[in-house]
N, C-alpha and C positions, 0 to 999 in steps of 0.2 A: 526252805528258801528257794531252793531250787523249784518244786510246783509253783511258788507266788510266778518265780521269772515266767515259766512255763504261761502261765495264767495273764499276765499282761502280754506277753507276744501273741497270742491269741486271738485276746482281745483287741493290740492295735490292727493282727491282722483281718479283721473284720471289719473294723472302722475303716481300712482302707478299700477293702473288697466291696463294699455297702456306698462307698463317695466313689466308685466308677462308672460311670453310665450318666451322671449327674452334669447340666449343663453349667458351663463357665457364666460367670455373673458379666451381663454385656459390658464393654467398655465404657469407660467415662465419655461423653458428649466434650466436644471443643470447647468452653467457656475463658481461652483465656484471647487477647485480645493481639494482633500483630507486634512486634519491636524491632523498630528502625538498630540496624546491626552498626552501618557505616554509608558516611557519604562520597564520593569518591569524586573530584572534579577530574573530566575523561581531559576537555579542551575549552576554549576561551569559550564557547557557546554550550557545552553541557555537562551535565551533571548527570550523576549515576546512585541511585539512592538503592540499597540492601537490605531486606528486611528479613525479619525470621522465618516467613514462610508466605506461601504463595495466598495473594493480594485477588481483592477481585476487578476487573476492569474498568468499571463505572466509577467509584472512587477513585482509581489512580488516572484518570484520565479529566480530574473536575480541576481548572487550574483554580480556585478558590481555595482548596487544598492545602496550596504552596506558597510561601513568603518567604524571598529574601529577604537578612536584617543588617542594616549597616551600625553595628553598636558604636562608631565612632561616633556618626551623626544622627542616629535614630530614625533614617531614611530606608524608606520598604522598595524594594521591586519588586513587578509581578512576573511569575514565570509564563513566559510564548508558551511552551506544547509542553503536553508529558502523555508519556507512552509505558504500561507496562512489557515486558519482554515476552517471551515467549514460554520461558520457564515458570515464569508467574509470580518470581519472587524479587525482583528488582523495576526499577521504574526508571526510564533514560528522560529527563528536563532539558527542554532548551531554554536557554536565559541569555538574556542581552550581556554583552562584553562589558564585565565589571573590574574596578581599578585593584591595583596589586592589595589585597589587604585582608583582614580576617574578617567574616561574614557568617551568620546564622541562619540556617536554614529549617523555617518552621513549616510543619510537617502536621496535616488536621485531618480527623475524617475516616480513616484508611479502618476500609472491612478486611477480612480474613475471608475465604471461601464460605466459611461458618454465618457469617455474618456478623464478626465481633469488630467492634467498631475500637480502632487505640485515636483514641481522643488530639492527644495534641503528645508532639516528637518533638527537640531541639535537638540539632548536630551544627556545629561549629566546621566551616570549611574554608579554606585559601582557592581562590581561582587558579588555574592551570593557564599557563600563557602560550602553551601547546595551541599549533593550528588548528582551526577545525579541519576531521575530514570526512567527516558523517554529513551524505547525499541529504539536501534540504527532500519535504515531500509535500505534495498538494494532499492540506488536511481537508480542506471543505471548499464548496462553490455557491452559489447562488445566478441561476438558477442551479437546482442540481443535475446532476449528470444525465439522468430523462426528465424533460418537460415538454406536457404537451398542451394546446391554445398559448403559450409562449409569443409575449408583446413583440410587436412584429421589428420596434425597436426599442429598444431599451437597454440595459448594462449588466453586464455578467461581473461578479465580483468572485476571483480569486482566492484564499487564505493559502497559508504555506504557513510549516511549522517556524519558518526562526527566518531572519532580518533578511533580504535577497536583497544583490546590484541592481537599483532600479536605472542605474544608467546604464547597465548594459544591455537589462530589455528588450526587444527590437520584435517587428510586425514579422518577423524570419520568424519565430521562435514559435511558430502558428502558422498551422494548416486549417485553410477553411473551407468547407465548400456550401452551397451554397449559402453562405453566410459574411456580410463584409465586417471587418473590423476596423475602428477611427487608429489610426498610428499613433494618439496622443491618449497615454494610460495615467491614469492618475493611481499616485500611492501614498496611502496612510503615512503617518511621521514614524511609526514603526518599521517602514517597508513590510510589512506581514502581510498587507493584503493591498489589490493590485483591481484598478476597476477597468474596466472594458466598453467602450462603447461598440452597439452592433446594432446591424440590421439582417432581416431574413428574407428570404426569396419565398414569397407565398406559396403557401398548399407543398412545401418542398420536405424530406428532411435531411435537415441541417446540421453540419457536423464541425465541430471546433475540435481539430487534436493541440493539446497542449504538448511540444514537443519536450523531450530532456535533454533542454539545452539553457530555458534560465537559472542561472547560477545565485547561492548565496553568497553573502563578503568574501565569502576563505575561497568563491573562486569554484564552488564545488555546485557540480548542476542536477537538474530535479533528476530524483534517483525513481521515477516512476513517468510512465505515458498515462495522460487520460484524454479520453474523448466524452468533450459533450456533446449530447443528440436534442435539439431543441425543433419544434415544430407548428407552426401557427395553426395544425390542424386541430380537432379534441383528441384525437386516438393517433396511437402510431400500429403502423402493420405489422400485427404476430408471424410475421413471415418467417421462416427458417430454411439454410443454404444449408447440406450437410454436404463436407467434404470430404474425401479421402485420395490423399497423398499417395500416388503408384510407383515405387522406388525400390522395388526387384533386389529386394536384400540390401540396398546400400543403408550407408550409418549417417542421417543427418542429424548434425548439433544446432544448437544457438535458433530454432525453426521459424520464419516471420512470413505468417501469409496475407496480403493486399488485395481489398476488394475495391475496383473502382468502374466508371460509368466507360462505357466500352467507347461512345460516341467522343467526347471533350477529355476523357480521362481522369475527372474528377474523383478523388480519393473518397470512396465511403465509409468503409472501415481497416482498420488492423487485429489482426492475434495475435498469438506465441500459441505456436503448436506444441505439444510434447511429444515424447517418444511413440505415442500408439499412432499417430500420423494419420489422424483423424479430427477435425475442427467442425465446428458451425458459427455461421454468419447469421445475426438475426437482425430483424427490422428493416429488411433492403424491401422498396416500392417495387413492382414491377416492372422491370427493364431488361436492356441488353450490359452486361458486365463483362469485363474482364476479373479471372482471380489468378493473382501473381504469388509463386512461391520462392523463397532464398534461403538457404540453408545454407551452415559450413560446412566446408568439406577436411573433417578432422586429420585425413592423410597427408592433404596437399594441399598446402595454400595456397600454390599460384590459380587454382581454380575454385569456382563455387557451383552447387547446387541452385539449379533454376525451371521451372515450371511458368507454363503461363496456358491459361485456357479460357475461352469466351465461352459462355454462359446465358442461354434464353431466359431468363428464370420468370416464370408466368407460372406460380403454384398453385395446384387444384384445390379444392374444399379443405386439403388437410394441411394447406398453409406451408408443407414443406416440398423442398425437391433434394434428390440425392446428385451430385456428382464427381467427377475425378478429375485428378492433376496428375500428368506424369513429372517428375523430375530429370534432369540428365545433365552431367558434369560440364560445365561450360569454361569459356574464359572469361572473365569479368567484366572484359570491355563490349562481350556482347550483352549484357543486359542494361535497359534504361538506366542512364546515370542517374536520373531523378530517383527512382526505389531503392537503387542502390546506395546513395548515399543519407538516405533514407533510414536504409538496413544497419549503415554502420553505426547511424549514431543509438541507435535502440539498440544495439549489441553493447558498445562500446558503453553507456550511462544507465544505463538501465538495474539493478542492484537487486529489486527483487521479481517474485513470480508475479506480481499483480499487475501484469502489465495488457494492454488493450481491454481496461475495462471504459463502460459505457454507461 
C-alpha cells in the first residue's frame, strides 16, 4: 500500500513537472454585446445613460440611436446631442424639457470597443425638474471652422447641442473682423441652430470669434470660444508665429494670448497658453501685429500679468518666425479695457481646454 501511494505521488509529480514551461491557452475573444446598467435623469435638459463597459464613439454620438417614449400617448421625441464621456462607459443626452411623467428611453445600435453591437436597450426614467447647469457647446458649423474660396456673402449656420435664448442673442456676442454680420439671425423652432448673414472683405482673412456669452434656457453660456477663418482666397497662408513668454520664474495661471493688426487693431486670433509658456499663432498674412499677453496673478489679485509686443512678421521660405513677450505685474487699469474685459469673460465661461480653436 504504502509503494502504490509512493507510486502515484510520482507520477502526479511528473505530470506536474512535464505541464511547466507550457503556454496558457489565450483568452477568450469579447463576443458578448454592451448592457445598458441605468438611466439617470442629471436635469430638465439631460440625461445620463450607464452601460457595462466602455462604448465606442461613432455609435454613441448617432442620435438615431436614441428615442424617447411617451407610453401615455405613444408620442416619440428625438434626442438634440449625445456625447460619450471620457471613461467610455456612459453617454450624457441632451433632450428638450419634458412634462412630469414616466417615460422610455430606447436605446439601438451601441458597439462595444470589440465591436459587438447590443441591438436595442429599454430603460424606463422620470425627468428631473433639477435646473440645468451644464455649459451649452458649439457642436457643428457650416461653413466649417477653415474655409477657403468662401462666397464672398452668404450664411454661416451655427448648431449647439440643446435649445439656446434666442432672445438674448445679440451682434456683442461676436467678434469680427474683416467680416460684417446682419444683426437679424434667424433660429430653427428648436433654437439648436442659429443662421448668420455675412459678408467678407476680399482677398482678406476673416475671422468670426464666437464669444462664451450666448446662453442656453437655464441661463447658462457657451462653455467653449470658437473662431471661424473664412477667406475668399483658394489657400490660406501656412504661416507660423512661434512664441515665447519671458517671465523670469513668475507663476502665470488662467494664460490668454491676443494677436491683432497693429495698425486699426483688429483682432486676429486668440489661445490659452499652458504652463510651458510657449504658443504659436498660425495663418497670420504678412503684416505689422501687436501680441498681447494676460495672465493671473495667483498671489494677488489686485494685479495681473501683462505683456504686449509689436511684431514685423514677414516670414522667410520656412513660413515661420520666432519671437518673445516679456510679462511684468501690472495694475489692471493699465491695460486696454477692451482685451481685458475680453480676458474675463474667456476666464470666467469657459469650462474646458479646447479653447481658441480655429
Amino acid at each position: 500500500m504504502r509503494l502504490r501511494t509512493i507510486s502515484i505521488t510520482i507520477l502526479f509529480s511528473l505530470f506536474i513537472l512535464s505541464s511547466c514551461g507550457k503556454k496558457l491557452p489565450p483568452t477568450s475573444p469579447d463576443r458578448w454585446a454592451p448592457r445598458v446598467l441605468n438611466v439617470n435623469a442629471i436635469d430638465k435638459h439631460h440625461l445620463c445613460i450607464y452601460f457595462s463597459e466602455k462604448i465606442d464613439t461613432t455609435s454613441a454620438r448617432r442620435l438615431e440611436h436614441f428615442m424617447i417614449f411617451n407610453p401615455e400617448n405613444s408620442e416619440t421625441t428625438a434626442v438634440i446631442f449625445s456625447e460619450r464621456d471620457k471613461k467610455g462607459d456612459e453617454v450624457l443626452l441632451t433632450i428638450p424639457e419634458l412634462k412630469d411623467s414616466k417615460y422610455s428611453l430606447l436605446i439601438f445600435n451601441i458597439k462595444d470597443l470589440k465591436g459587438n453591437v447590443m441591438k436595442e436597450a429599454i430603460k424606463t426614467f422620470k425627468p428631473s425638474m433639477e435646473k440645468d447647469t451644464i455649459p451649452p457647446l458649439l457642436k457643428h458649423s457650416k461653413p466649417l471652422r477653415i474655409r477657403t474660396s468662401a462666397q464672398k456673402d452668404s450664411i454661416i449656420l451655427l448648431m449647439f447641442t440643446e435649445p439656446m435664448d434666442s432672445g438674448a442673442c445679440e451682434i456683442g456676442d461676436f467678434i469680427s473682423t474683416f467680416i460684417d454680420i446682419d444683426s437679424l439671425f434667424v433660429w430653427n423652432k428648436t433654437l439648436t441652430e442659429v443662421s448668420l448673414r455675412y459678408k467678407l472683405k476680399e482677398g482678406k482673412i476673416c475671422k468670426l470669434f464666437v464669444l462664451p456669452l450666448i446662453t442656453d434656457l437655464s441661463g447658462n453660456p457657451l462653455g467653449e470660444l470658437r473662431i471661424l477663418t473664412l477667406t475668399t482666397c483658394d489657400t490660406i497662408p501656412k504661416n507660423r508665429m512661434n512664441v515665447k513668454i519671458i517671465k523670469d520664474g513668475k507663476e502665470l495661471t488662467k494664460t490668454h494670448a491676443f494677436l491683432s493688426r497693429a495698425k486699426k487693431g483688429l483682432l486676429q486670433d486668440i489661445t490659452a497658453v499652458d504652463t510651458s509658456c510657449t504658443f504659436s499663432f498660425f495663418f497670420a498674412q504678412p503684416d505689422t501685429y501687436k501680441i498681447s499677453i494676460i495672465s493671473e496673478n495667483p498671489l494677488d489679485s489686485s494685479g495681473i500679468w501683462w505683456g504686449e509686443s509689436r511684431i514685423e512678421f514677414f516670414p522667410d521660405t520656412t513660413r515661420s518666425m520666432e519671437t518673445e513677450v516679456e510679462v511684468n505685474l501690472v495694475k489692471k487699469a493699465e491695460i486696454p479695457e477692451d482685451l481685458l474685459n475680453l480676458y474675463k469673460i474667456l476666464v470666467k465661461n469657459i469650462k474646458s481646454k479646447n479653447i481658441g480653436l480655429k
